[in-house]
PyMOL Python script that loads the backbone (N, CA, C, O; Angstrom):
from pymol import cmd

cmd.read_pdbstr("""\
ATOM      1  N   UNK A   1      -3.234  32.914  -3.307  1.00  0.00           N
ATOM      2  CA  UNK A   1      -2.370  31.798  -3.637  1.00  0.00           C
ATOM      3  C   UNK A   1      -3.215  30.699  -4.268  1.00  0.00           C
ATOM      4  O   UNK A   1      -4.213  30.202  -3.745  1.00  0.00           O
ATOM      5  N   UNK A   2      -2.656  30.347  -5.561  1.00  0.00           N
ATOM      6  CA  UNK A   2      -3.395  29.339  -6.218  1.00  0.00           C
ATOM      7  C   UNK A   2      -3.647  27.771  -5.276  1.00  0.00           C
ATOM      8  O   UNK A   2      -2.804  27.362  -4.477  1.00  0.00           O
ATOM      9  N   UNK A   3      -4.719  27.175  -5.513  1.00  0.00           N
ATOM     10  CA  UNK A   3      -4.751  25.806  -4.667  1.00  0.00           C
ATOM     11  C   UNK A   3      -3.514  24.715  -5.774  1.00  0.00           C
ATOM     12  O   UNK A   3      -3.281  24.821  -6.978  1.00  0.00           O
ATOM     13  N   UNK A   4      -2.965  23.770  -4.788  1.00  0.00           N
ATOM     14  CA  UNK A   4      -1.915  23.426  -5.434  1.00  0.00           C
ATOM     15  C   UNK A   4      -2.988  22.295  -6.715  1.00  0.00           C
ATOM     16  O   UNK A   4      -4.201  22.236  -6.516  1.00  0.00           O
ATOM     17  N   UNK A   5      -2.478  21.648  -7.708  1.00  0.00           N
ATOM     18  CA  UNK A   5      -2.996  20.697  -8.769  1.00  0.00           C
ATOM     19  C   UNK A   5      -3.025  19.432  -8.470  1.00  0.00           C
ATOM     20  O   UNK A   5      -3.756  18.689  -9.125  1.00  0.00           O
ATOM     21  N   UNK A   6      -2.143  18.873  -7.296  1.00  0.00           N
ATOM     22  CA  UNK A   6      -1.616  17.889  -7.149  1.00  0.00           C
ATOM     23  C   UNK A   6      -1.991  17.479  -6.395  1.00  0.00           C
ATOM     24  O   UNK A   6      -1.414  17.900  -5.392  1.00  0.00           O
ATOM     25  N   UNK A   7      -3.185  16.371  -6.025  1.00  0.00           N
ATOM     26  CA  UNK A   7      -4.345  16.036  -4.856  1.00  0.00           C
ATOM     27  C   UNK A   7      -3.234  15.649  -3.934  1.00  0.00           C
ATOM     28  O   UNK A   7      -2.057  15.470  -4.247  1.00  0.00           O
ATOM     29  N   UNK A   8      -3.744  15.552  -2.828  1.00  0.00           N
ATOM     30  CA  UNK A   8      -2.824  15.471  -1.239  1.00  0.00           C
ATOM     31  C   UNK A   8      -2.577  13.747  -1.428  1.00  0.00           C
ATOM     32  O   UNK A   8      -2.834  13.455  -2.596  1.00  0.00           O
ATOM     33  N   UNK A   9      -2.235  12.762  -0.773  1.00  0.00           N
ATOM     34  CA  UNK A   9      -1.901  11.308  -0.373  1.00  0.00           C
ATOM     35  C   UNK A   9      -2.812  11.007   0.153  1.00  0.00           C
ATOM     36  O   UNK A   9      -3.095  11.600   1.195  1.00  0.00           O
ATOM     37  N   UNK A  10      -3.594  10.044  -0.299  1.00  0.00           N
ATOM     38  CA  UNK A  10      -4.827   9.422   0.678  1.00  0.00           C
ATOM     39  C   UNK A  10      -3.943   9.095   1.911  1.00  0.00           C
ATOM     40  O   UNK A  10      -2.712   9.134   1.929  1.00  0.00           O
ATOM     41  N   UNK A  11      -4.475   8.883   2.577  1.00  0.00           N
ATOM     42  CA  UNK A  11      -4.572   8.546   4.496  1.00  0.00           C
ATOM     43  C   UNK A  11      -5.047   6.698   4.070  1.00  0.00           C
ATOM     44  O   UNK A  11      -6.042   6.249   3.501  1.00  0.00           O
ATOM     45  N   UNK A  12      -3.909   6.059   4.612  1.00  0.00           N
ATOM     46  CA  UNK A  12      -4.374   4.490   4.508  1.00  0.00           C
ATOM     47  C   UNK A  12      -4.779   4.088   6.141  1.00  0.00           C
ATOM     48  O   UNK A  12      -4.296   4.363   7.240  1.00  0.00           O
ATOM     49  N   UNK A  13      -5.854   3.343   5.690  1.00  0.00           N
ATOM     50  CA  UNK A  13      -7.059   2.630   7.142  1.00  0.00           C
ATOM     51  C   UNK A  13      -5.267   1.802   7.750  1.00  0.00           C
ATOM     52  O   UNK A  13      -4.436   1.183   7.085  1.00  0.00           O
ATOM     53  N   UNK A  14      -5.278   2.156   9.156  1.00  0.00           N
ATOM     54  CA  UNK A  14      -4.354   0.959   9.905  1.00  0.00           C
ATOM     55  C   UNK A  14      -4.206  -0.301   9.711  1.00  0.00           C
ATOM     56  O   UNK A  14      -3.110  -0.828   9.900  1.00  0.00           O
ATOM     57  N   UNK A  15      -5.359  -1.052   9.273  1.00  0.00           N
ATOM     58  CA  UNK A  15      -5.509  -2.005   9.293  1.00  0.00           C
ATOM     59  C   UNK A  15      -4.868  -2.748   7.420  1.00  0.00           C
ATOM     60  O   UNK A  15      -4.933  -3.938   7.114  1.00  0.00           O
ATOM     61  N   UNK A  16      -4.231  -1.440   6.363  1.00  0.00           N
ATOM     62  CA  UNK A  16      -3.829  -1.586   5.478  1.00  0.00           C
ATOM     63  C   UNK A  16      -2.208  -1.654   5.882  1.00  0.00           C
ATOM     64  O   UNK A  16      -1.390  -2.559   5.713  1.00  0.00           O
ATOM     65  N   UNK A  17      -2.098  -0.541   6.387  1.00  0.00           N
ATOM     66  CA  UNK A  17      -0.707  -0.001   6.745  1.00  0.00           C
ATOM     67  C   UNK A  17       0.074  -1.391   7.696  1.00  0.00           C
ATOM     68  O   UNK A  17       1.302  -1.375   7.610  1.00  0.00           O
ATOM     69  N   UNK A  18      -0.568  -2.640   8.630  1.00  0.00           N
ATOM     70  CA  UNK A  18      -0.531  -3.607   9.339  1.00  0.00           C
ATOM     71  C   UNK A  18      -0.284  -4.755   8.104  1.00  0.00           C
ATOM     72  O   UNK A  18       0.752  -5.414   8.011  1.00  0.00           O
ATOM     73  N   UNK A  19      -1.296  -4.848   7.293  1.00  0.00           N
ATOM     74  CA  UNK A  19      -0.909  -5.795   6.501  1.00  0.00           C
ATOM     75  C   UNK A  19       0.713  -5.647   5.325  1.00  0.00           C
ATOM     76  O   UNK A  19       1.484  -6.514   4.914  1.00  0.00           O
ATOM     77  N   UNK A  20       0.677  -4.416   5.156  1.00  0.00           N
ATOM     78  CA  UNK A  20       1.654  -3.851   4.431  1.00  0.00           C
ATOM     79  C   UNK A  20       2.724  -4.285   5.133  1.00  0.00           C
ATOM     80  O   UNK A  20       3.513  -5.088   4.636  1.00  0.00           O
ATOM     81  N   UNK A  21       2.849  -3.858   6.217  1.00  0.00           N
ATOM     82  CA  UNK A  21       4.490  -4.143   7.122  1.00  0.00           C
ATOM     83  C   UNK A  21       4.771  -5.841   7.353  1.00  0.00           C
ATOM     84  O   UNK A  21       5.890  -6.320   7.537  1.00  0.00           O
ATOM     85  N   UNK A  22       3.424  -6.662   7.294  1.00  0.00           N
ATOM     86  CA  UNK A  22       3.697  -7.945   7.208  1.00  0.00           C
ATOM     87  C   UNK A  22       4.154  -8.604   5.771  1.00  0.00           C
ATOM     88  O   UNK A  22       4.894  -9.570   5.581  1.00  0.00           O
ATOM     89  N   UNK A  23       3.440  -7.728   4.775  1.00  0.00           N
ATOM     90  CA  UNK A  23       3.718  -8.091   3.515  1.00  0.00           C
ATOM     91  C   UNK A  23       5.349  -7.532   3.330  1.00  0.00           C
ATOM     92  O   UNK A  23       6.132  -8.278   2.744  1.00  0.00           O
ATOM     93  N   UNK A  24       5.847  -6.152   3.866  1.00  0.00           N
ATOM     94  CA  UNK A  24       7.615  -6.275   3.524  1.00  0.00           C
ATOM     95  C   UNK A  24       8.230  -7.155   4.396  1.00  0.00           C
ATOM     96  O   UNK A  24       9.343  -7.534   4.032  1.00  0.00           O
ATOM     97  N   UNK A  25       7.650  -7.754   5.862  1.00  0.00           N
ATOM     98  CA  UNK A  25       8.552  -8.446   6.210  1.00  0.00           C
ATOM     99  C   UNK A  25       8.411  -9.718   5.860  1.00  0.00           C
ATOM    100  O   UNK A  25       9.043 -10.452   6.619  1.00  0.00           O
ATOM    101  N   UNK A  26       7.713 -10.402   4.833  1.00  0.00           N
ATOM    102  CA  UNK A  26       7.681 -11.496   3.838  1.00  0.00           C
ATOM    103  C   UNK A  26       8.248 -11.472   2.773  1.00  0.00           C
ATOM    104  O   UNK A  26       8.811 -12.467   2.316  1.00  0.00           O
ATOM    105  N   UNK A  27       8.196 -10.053   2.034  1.00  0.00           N
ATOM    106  CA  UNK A  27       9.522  -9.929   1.096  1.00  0.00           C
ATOM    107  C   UNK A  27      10.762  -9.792   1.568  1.00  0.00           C
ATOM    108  O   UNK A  27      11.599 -10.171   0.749  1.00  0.00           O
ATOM    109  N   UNK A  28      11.164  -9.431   2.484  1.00  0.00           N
ATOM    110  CA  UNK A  28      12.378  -9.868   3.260  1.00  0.00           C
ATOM    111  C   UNK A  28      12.780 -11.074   3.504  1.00  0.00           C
ATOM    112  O   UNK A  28      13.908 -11.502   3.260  1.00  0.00           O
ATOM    113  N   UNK A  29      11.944 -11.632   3.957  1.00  0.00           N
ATOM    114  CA  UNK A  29      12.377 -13.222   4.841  1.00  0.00           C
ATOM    115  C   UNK A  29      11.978 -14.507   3.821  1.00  0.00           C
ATOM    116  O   UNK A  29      12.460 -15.636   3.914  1.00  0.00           O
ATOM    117  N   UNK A  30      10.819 -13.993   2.658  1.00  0.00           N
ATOM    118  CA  UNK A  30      10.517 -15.555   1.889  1.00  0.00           C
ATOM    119  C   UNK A  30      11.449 -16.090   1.106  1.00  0.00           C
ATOM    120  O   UNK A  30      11.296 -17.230   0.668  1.00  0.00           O
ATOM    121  N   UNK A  31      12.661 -15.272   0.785  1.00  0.00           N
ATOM    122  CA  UNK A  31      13.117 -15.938   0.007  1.00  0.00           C
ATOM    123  C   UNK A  31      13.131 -15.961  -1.809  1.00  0.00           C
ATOM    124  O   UNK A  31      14.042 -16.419  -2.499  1.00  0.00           O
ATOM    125  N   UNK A  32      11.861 -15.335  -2.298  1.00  0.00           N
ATOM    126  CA  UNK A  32      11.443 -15.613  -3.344  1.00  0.00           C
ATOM    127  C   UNK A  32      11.955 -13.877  -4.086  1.00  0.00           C
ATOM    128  O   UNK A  32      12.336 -12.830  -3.563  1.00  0.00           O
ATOM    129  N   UNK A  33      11.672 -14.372  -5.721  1.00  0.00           N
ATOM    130  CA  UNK A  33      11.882 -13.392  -6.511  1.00  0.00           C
ATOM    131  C   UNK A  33      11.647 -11.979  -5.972  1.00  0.00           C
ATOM    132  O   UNK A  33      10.488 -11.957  -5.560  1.00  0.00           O
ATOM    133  N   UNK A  34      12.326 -10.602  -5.762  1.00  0.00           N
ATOM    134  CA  UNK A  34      12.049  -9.134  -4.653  1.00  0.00           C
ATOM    135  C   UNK A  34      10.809  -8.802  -6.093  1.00  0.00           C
ATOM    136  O   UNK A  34       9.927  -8.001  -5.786  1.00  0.00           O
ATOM    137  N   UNK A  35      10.754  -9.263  -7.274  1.00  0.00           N
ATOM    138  CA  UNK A  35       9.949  -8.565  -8.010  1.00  0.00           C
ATOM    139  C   UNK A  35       8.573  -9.089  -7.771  1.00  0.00           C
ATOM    140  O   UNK A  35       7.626  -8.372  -7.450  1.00  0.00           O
ATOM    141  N   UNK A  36       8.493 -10.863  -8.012  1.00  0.00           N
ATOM    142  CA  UNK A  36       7.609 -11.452  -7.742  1.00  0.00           C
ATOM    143  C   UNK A  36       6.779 -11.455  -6.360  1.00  0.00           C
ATOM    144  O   UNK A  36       5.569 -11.613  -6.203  1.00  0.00           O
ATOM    145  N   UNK A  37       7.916 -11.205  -5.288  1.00  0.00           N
ATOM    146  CA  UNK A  37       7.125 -10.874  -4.298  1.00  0.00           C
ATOM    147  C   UNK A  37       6.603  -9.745  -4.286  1.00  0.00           C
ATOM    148  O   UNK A  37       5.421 -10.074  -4.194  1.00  0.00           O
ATOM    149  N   UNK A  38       6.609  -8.215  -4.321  1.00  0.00           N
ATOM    150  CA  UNK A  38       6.438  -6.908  -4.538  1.00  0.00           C
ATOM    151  C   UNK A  38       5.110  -6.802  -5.180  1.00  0.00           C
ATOM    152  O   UNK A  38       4.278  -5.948  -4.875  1.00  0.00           O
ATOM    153  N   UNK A  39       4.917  -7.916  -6.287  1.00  0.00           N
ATOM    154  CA  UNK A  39       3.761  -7.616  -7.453  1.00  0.00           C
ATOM    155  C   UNK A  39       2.578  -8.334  -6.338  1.00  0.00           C
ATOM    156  O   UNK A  39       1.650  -7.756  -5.772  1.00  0.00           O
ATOM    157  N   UNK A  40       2.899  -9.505  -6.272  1.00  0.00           N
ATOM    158  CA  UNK A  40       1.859  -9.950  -4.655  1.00  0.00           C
ATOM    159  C   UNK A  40       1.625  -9.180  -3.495  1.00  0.00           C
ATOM    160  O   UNK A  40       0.547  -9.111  -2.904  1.00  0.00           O
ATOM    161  N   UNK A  41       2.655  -8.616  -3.195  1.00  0.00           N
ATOM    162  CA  UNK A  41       2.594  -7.478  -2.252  1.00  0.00           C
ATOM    163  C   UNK A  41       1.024  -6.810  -2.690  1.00  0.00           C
ATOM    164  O   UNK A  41      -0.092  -7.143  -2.292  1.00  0.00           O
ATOM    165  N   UNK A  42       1.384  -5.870  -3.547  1.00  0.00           N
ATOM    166  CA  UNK A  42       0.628  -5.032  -4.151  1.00  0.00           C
ATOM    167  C   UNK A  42      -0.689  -5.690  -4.549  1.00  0.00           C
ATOM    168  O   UNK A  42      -1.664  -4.945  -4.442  1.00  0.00           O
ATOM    169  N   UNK A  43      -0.951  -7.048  -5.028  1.00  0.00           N
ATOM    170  CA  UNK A  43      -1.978  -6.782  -5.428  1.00  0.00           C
ATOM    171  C   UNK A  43      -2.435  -7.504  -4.043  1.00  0.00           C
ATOM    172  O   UNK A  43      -3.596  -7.677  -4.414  1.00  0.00           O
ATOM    173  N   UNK A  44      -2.422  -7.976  -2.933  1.00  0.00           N
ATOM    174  CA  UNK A  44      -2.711  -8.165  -2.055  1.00  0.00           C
ATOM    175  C   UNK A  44      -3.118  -7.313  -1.033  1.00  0.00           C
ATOM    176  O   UNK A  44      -3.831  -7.699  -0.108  1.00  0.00           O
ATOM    177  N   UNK A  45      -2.579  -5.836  -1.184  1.00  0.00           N
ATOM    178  CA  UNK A  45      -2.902  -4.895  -0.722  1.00  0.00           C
ATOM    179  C   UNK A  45      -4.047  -3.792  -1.393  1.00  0.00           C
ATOM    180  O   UNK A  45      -4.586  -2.892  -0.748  1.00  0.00           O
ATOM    181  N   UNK A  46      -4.204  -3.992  -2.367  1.00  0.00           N
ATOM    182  CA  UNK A  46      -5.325  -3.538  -3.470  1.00  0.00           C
ATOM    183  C   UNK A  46      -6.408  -4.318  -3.267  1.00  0.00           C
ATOM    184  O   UNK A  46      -7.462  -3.688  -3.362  1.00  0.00           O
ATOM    185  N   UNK A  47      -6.532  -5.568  -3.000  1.00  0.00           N
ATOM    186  CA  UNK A  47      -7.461  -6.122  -2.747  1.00  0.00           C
ATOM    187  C   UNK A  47      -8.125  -6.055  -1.403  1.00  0.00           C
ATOM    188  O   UNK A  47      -9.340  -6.193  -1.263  1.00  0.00           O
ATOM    189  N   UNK A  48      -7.186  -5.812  -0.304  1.00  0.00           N
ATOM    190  CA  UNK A  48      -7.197  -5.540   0.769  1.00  0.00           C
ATOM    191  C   UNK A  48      -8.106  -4.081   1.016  1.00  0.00           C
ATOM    192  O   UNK A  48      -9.213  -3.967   1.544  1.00  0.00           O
ATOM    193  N   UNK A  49      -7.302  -3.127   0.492  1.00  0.00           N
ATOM    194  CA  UNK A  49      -7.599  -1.527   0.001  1.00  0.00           C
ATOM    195  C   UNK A  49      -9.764  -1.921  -0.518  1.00  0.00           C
ATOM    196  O   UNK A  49     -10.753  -1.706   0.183  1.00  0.00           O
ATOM    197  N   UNK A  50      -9.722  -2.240  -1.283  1.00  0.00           N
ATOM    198  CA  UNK A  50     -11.162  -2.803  -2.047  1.00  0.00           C
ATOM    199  C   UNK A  50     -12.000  -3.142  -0.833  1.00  0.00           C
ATOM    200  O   UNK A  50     -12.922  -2.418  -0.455  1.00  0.00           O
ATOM    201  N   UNK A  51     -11.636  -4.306  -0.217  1.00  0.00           N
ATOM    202  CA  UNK A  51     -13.024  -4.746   0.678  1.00  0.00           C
ATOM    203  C   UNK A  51     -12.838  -3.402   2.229  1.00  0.00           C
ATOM    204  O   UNK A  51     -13.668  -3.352   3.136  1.00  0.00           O
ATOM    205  N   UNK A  52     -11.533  -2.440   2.152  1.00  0.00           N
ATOM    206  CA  UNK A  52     -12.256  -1.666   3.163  1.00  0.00           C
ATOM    207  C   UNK A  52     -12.653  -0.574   2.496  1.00  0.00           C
ATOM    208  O   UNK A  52     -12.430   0.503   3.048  1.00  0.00           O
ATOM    209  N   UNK A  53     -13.417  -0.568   0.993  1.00  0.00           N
ATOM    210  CA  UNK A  53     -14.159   0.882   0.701  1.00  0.00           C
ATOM    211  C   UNK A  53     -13.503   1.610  -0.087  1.00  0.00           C
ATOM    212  O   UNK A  53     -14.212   2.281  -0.838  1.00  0.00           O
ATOM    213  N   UNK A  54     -12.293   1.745  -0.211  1.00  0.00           N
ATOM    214  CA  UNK A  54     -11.489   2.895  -1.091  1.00  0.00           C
ATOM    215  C   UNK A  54     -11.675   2.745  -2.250  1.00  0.00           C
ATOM    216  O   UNK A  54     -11.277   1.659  -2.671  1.00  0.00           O
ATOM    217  N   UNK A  55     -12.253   3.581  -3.170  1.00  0.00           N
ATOM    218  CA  UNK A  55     -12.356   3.607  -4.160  1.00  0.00           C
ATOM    219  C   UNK A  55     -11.644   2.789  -5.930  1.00  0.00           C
ATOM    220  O   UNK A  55     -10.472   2.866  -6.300  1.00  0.00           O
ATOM    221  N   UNK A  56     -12.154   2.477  -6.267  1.00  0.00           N
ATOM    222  CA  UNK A  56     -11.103   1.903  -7.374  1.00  0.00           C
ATOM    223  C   UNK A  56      -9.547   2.933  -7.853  1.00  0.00           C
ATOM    224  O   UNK A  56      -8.388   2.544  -7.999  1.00  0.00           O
ATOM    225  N   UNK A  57     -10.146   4.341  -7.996  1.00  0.00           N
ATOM    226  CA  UNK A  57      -9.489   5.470  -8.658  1.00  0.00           C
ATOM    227  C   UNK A  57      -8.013   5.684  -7.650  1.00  0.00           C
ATOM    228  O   UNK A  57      -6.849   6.071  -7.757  1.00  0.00           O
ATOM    229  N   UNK A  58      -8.903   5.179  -6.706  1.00  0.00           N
ATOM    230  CA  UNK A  58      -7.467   5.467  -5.360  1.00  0.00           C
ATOM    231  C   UNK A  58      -6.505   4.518  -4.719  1.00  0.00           C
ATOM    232  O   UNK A  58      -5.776   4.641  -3.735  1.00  0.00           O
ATOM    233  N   UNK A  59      -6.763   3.287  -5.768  1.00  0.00           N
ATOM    234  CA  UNK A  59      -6.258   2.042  -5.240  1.00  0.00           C
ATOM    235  C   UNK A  59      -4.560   2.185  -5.036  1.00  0.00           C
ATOM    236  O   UNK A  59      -3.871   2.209  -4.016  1.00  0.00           O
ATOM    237  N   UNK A  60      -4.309   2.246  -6.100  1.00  0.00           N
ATOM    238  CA  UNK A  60      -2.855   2.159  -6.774  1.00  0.00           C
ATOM    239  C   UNK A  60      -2.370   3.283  -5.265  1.00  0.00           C
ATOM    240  O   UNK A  60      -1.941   2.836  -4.201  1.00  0.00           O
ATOM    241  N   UNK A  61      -2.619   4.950  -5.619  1.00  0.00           N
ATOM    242  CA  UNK A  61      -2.384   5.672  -4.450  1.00  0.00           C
ATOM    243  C   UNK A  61      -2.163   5.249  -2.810  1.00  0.00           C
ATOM    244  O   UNK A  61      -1.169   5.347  -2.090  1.00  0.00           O
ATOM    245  N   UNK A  62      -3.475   4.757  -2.560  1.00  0.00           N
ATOM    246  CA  UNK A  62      -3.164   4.068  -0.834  1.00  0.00           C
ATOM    247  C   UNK A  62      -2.395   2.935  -0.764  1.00  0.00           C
ATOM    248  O   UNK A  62      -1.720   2.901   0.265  1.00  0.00           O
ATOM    249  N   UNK A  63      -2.276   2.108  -1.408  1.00  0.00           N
ATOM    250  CA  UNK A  63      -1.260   0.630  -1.532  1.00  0.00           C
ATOM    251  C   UNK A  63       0.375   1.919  -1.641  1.00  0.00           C
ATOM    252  O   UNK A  63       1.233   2.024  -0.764  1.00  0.00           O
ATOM    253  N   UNK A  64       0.349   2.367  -2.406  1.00  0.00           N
ATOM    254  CA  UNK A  64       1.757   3.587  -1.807  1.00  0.00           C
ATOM    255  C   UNK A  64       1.995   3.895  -0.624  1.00  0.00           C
ATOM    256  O   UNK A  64       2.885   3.466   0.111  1.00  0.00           O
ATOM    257  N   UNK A  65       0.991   4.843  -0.366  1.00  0.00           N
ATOM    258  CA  UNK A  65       0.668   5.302   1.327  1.00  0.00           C
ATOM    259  C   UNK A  65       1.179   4.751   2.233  1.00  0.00           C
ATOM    260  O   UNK A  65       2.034   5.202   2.996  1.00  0.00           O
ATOM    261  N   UNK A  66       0.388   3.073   2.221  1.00  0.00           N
ATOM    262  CA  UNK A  66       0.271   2.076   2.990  1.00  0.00           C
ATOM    263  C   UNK A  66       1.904   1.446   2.931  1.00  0.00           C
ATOM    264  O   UNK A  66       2.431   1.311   4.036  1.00  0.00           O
ATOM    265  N   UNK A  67       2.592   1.121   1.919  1.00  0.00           N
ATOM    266  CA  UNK A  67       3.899   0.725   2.201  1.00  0.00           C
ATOM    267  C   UNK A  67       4.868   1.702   2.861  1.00  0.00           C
ATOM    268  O   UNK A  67       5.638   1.547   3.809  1.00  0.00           O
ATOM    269  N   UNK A  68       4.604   2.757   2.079  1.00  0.00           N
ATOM    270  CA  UNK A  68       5.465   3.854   2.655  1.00  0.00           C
ATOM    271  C   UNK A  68       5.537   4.067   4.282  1.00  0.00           C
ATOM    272  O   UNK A  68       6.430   4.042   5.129  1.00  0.00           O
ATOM    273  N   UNK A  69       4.249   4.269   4.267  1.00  0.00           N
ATOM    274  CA  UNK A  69       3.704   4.338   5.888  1.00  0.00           C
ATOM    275  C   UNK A  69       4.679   2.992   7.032  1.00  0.00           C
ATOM    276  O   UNK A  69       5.406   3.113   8.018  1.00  0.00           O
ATOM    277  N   UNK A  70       4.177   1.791   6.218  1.00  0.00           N
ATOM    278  CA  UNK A  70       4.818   0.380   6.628  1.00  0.00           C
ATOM    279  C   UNK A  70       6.750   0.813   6.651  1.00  0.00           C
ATOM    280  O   UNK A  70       7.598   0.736   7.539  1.00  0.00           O
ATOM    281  N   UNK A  71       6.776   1.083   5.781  1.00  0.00           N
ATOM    282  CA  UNK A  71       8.617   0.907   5.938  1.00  0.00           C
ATOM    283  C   UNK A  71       9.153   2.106   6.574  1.00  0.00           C
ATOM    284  O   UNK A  71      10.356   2.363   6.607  1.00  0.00           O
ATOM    285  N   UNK A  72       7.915   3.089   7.254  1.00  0.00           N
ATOM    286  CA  UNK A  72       8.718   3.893   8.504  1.00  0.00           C
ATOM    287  C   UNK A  72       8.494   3.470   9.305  1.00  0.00           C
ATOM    288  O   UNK A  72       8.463   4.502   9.975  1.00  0.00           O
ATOM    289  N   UNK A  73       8.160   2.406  10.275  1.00  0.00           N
ATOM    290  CA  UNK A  73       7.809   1.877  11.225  1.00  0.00           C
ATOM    291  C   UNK A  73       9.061   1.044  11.744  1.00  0.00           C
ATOM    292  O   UNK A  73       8.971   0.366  12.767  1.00  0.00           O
TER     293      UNK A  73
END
""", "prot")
cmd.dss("prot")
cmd.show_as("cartoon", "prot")
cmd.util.cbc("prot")
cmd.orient("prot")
């Protein structure tokens, strides 16, 4: 059986997946633009993603992870 092409989902550090669920329940409750908040979201979590180590290539990927992860909780 061929290996699949399609790399697996990085695994986001807890401590991403924590900030994430605070960051949707601020797009919930601030009030402000769902787009404008979302884009802060994200790059707040990319930056976040950065100082714990994850690679540049994998940024975009775990900030996914990490919300996804966040809005099953």
């Amino acid at each position: 059986m061929a290996a699949s092409s399609r790399p697996s989902p990085p695994v986001p550090h807890p401590w991403l997946v924590e900030d994430a669920a605070d960051c949707l329940g601020f797009e919930r409750d601030g009030g402000y633009s769902a787009r404008a908040a979302r884009l802060a979201t994200r790059d707040m979590l990319a930056d976040r993603a950065r100082a714990l180590g994850y690679p540049e290539r994998e940024i975009e990927r775990v900030v996914d992870a990490a919300l996804a992860a966040a809005a099953l909780q």
